[in-house]
C-alpha positions in Angstrom: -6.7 16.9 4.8 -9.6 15.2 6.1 -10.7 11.5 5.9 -13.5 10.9 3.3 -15.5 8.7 5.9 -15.7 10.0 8.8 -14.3 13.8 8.6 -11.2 13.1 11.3 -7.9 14.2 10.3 -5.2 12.6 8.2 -2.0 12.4 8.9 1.0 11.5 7.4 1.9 7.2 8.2 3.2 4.3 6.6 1.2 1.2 6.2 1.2 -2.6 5.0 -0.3 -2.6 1.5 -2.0 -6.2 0.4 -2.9 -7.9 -2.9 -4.2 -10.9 -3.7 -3.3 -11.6 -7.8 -4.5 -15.2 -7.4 -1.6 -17.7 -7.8 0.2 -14.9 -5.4 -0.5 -12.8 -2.5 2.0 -9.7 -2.5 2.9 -8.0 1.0 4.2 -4.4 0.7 5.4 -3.2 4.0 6.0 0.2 5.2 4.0 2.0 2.1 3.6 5.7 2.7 0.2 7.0 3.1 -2.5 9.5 5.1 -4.1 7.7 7.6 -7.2 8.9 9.6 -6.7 9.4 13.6 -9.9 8.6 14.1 -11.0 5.7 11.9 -7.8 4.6 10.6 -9.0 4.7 6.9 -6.0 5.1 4.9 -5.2 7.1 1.4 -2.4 6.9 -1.0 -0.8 9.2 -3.1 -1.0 9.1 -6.7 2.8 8.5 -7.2 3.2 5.8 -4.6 -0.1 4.1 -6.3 2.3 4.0 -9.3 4.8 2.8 -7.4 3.0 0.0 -6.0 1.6 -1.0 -9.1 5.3 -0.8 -10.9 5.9 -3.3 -7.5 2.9 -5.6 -8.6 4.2 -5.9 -12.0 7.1 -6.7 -11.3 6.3 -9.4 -9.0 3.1 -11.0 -11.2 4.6 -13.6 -12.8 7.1 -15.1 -10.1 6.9 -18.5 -8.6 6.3 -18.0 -5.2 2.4 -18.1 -3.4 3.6 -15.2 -1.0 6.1 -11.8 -1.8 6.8 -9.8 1.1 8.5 -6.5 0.0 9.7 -3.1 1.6 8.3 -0.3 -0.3 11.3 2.3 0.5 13.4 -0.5 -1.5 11.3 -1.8 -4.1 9.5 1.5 -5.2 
């Protein structure tokens, strides 16, 4: 696979996915992804795009300004 920016290569990585839903910012650590070797641009899946928007539902209406959460046990 190759990355849509620059044409390096993609490979296989994890990465720290962040959203900002306005009364709360949600931290998703260790998301599975492609990232570029060579401008680090990074792509998701479609399932784990699901899966982090499952995450981001879940998590919408709680009371806290800041959610940190590990994908592998969240998703």
């Amino acid at each position: 696979m190759t990355c849509f920016y620059c044409k390096g290569t993609m490979k296989p990585s994890t990465t720290t996915y962040m959203e900002d839903l306005g009364n709360c910012i949600v931290i998703i650590k260790n998301v599975p992804c492609n990232k570029c070797t060579q401008c680090g641009e990074v792509s998701y899946s479609g399932v784990t795009i699901k899966r982090i928007e499952a995450i981001i539902a879940q998590l919408k209406n709680t009371l806290t300004e800041i959610a940190v959460v590990n994908y592998s046990t969240a998703a």
